[in-house]
N, C-alpha and C positions, 0 to 999 in steps of 0.2 A: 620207628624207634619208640619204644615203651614209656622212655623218660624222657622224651618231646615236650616240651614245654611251649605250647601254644601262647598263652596270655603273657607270657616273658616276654616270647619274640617281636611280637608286637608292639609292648612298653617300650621296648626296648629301641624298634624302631622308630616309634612314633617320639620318644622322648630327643631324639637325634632334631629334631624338626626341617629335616634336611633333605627330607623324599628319597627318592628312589636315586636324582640323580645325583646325592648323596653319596650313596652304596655307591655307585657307578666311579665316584671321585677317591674313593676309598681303595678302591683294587679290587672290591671282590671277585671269586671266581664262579662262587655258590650262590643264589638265590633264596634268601628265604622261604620257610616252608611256604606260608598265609599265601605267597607270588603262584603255588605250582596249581596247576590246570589237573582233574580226572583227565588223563589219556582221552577217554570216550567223548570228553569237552573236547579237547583240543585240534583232534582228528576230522579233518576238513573231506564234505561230502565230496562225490565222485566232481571233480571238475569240468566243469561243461562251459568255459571261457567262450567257446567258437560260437556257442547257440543263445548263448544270450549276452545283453549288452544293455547298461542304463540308461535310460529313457534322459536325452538331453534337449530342453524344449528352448527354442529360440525365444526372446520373446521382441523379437525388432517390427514395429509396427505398430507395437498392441494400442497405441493412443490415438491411431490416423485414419485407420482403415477396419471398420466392422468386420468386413467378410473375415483379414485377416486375426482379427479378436477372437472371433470364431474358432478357425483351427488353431489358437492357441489354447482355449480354451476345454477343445476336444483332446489337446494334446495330454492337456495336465489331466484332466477326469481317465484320460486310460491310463497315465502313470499309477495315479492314486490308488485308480481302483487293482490295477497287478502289479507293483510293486510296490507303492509307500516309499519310495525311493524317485528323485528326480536329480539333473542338476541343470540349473538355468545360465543363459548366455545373454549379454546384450539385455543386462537389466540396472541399465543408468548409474550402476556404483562405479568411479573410476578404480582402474585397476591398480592403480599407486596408494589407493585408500587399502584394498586388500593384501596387497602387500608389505604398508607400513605395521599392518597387526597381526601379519605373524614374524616381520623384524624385531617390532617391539616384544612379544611372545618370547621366540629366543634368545634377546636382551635380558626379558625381565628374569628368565630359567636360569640361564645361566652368569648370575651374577653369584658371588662369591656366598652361604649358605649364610651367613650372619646379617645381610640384608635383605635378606627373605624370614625367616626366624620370628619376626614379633608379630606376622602375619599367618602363621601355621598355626591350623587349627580345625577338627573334625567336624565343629560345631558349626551348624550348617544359618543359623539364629544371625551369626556376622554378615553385614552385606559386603565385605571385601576381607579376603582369607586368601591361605596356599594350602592345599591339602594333597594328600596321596589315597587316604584311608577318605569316605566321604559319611559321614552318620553313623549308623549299629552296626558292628560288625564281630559275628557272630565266630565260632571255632570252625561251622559246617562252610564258613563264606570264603569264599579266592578274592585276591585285591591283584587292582588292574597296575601293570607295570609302566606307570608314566606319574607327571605332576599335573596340578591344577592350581592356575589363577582364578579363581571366582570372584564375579561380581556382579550383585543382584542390583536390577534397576528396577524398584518396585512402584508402578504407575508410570515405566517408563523416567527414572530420573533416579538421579544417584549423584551426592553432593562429589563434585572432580578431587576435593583435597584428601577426599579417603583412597583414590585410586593411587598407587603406586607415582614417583614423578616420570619415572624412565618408561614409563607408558600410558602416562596420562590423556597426554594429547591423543598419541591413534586410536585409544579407548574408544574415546569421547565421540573422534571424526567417523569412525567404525558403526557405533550403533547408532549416531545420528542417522548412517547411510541404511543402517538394519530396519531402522520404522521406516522410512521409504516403501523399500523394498516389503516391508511386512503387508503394509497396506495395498500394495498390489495384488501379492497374491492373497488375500484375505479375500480383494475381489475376485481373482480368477476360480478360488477355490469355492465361493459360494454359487457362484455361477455354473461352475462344474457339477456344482448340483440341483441345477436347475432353480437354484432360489438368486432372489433378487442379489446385487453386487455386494450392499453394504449388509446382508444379513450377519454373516458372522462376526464384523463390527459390531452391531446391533449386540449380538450378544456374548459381549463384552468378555472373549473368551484369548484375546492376544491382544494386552492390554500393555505385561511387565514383561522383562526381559531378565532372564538370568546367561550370562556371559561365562564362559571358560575359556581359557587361554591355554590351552595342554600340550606339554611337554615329553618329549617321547624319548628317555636316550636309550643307546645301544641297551642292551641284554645280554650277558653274562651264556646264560641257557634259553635261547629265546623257543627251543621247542618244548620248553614246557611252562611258558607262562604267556601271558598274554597283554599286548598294550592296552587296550579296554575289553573287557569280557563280551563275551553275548551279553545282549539285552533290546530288548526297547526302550523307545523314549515315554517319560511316564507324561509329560506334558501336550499342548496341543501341535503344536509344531515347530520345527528344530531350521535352523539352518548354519552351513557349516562352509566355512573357507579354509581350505587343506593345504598345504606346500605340496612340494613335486614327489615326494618321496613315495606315496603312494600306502599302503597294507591297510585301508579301508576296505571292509567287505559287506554282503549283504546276503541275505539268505532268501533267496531264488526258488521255488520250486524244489527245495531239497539242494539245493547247490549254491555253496559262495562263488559269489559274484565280486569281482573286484570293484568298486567304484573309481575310477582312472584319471588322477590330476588332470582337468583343464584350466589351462591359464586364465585367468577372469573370472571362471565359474563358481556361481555358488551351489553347493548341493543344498539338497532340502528334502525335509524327511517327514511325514505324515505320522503325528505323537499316538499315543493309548488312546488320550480323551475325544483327539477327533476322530479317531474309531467309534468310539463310544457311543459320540453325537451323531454320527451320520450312520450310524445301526450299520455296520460293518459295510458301508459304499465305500471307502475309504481305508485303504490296509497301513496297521501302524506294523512293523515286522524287525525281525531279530536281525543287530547289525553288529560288527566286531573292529575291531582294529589289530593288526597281527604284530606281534614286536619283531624287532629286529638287530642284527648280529654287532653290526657296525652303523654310524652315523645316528642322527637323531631325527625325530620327525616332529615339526608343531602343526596347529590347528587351531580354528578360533570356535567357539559353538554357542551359538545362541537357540536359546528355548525361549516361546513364550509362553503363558499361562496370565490367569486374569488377572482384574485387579484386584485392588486390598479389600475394596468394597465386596467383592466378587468371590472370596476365596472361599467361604462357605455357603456359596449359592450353589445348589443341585444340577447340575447336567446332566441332563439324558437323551436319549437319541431323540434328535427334530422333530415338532408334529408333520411339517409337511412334506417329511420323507417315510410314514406310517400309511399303511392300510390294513384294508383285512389279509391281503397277502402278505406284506411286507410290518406284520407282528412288531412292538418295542423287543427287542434283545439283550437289554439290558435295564438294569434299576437305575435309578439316579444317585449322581454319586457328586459331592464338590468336592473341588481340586485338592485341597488342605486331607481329607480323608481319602482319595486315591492316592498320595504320594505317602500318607502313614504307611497303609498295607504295601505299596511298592517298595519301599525303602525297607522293609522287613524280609522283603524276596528276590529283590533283584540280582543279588549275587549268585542267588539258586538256580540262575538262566532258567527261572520260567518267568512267563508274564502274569501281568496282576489282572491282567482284563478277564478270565473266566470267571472270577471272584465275584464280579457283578455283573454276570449273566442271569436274566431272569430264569 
C-alpha cells in the first residue's frame, strides 16, 4: 500500500505498551505490517528431520570419574565445533527449579496489561523492563512475534526489589542455579579446547548474566511472521529452558533442525564472541523460533557476556589456539562495540561477525 504508514504503526503499537499479547487480547485477525517475514525469510530449507538430530550430551559422572570427564568433554567440542547448538541432561539443576521459571514466565505474561505497563520499555539502559520492540528499529527491520521480561544481572547480581513480585523468587532461584551450571561448562568448554579448565574464567568473558523470560502467544497469521527471527546470539554463550511446546529451530547444514523439548534439559548455544575468540573452533549459528496458530509457548534465556570492568576490554581470537597455519581471523573487538554493530543488523538475518574478520 502506497499510504502505509510505517512509523504510525509502530507508535501506535508501541504506545499500547501491551506487546503482542495485547493484539492477541484484542481480537485481531490481521497482523501488523513491522510482524510480516519476506516469503524468502520465512520459507524453511528442504527438511531433513530423519538425518539429523541435536547433539544431547549427558553430563552424569563429569565430577568422579576422568575417563568419563573425557568423553564428556569430546562430546561438547564435536557439538561446538558442528553445530553451536547442544542440549544437556543431568546437570545438577532440579527440575522443579526449571519449571518454576517458566510458571512464573507465564504468570508474569499473562497478567492483566496494566501491571505489566510501567515496566515497558525499548530502552535496553533499564536492568528490568517488558518489551516486544528491543533497541533501533528501523522501517527495513521485521519484529519477532512474542514478549520479553528482561533482566540484566550485571557482575552477576541484580537488587530482587526491581524484579517483578509474581516472579521474583524463581528469578532469583533460576539464575542462582544458572552460575552453577555456567561454571561447568566454562570448564568443559575450555578444555574442549584443549586449554586449561578455568582459562575462560580467567578471561573474564561470562561473568554477567542477562535473562529473558519470553512469551509466545498464538498468531493470528502465524505463516507469515515469526516468534523470534533468524539470528545469532551476539554474546558469548546463551543458555535456554523451553516448555513442551516446541518450534525452536536451528540451522543445520542448510536445513532447520527442530531443537525438541526434553524434560530437565537445558539447551545451550555457542554466542558470536566465542566464535570470535576461538577463531572459528567454535560455531555460533542462525537459530529461529517459529510462531504458532493456537496455544502459547514460554522460555527462559540466559546470555552471558563480561563484566562491567570488562565491557570495553578487546577480545580476540586466543593466542594459544593461533599459528602459522591456524592465522587470527578476526580483529579484536569488546563486547559494548560488537553488540553496537549487532543491534544495527540483527533484524537484517545477517550476522555481525564478518564485520570483524580480518
Amino acid at each position: 500500500m502506497a499510504d502505509y504508514d510505517w512509523a504510525k504503526e509502530v507508535e501506535e503499537f508501541e504506545s499500547t505498551k501491551a506487546g503482542v499479547k495485547g493484539l492477541v487480547d484484542s481480537g485481531i485477525t490481521k497482523i501488523p505490517r513491522f510482524f510480516i517475514y519476506p516469503s524468502s525469510s520465512l520459507s524453511p530449507c528442504e527438511n531433513a528431520q530423519v538425518e539429523f538430530k541435536i547433539p544431547v550430551v549427558d553430563l552424569q559422572g563429569i565430577g568422579s570419574d576422568s575417563a568419563r570427564r573425557k568423553e564428556i568433554v569430546e562430546e561438547i567440542k564435536g557439538a561446538a565445533q558442528s553445530w553451536g547448538f547442544f542440549q544437556i541432561v543431568n546437570h545438577g539443576v532440579p527440575v522443579s527449579i526449571l519449571d518454576s521459571i517458566l510458571e512464573s514466565t507465564r504468570s508474569f505474561h499473562e497478567q492483566p496489561k496494566e501491571d505489566k505497563m510501567d515496566l515497558y520499555s525499548s530502552d535496553n539502559r533499564h536492568k528490568v523492563r517488558v518489551f516486544t520492540i528491543n533497541g533501533s528499529f528501523s522501517e527495513n527491520h521485521v519484529a519477532s512475534w512474542r514478549d520479553a521480561l528482561a533482566c540484566t544481572f550485571l557482575d552477576g547480581t541484580l537488587d530482587p526489589e526491581a524484579i517483578p513480585l509474581i516472579c521474583r523468587k524463581e528469578i532469583m532461584e533460576y539464575m542462582e542455579n544458572m552460575t552453577k551450571v555456567r561454571k561447568i561448562l566454562s570448564e568443559l568448554l575450555s578444555e574442549a579446547l584443549g586449554l586449561s579448565s578455568d582459562y575462560l574464567a580467567q578471561m573474564d568473558c561470562l561473568k554477567s548474566e542477562y535473562l529473558t523470560c519470553l512469551y509466545y502467544p498464538p498468531c493470528p497469521e502465524p505463516e507469515l511472521a515469526l516468534g523470534t527471527i533468524n539470528h545469532s546470539d551476539s554474546t558469548f554463550l546463551t543458555m535456554v529452558v523451553q516448555d513442551s511446546s516446541g518450534g525452536l529451530q536451528v540451522l543445520h547444514q542448510n536445513h532447520w533442525v527442530d531443537v525438541p523439548p526434553i524434560p530437565g534439559a537445558i539447551v545451550v548455544n555457542i554466542g558470536d564472541l566465542m566464535q570470535l575468540i576461538t577463531n572459528d573452533k567454535f560455531k555460533s549459528v542462525e537459530h529461529r523460533v517459529l510462531s504458532r496458530p493456537v496455544g502459547s509457548r514460554v522460555s527462559a534465556v540466559c546470555f552471558f557476556f563480561p563484566s562491567s570492568e570488562c565491557m570495553l576490554k578487546p577480545y580476540g581470537p586466543i593466542k594459544e589456539l593461533l599459528s602459522e597455519k591456524d592465522p587470527p581471523l578476526y580483529k579484536s573487538v569488546s563486547n559494548l562495540e560488537y553488540m553496537a554493530y549487532y543491534q544495527k543488523n540483527v533484524r537484517k538475518c545477517t550476522s555481525a561477525l564478518p564485520y570483524f574478520k580480518l
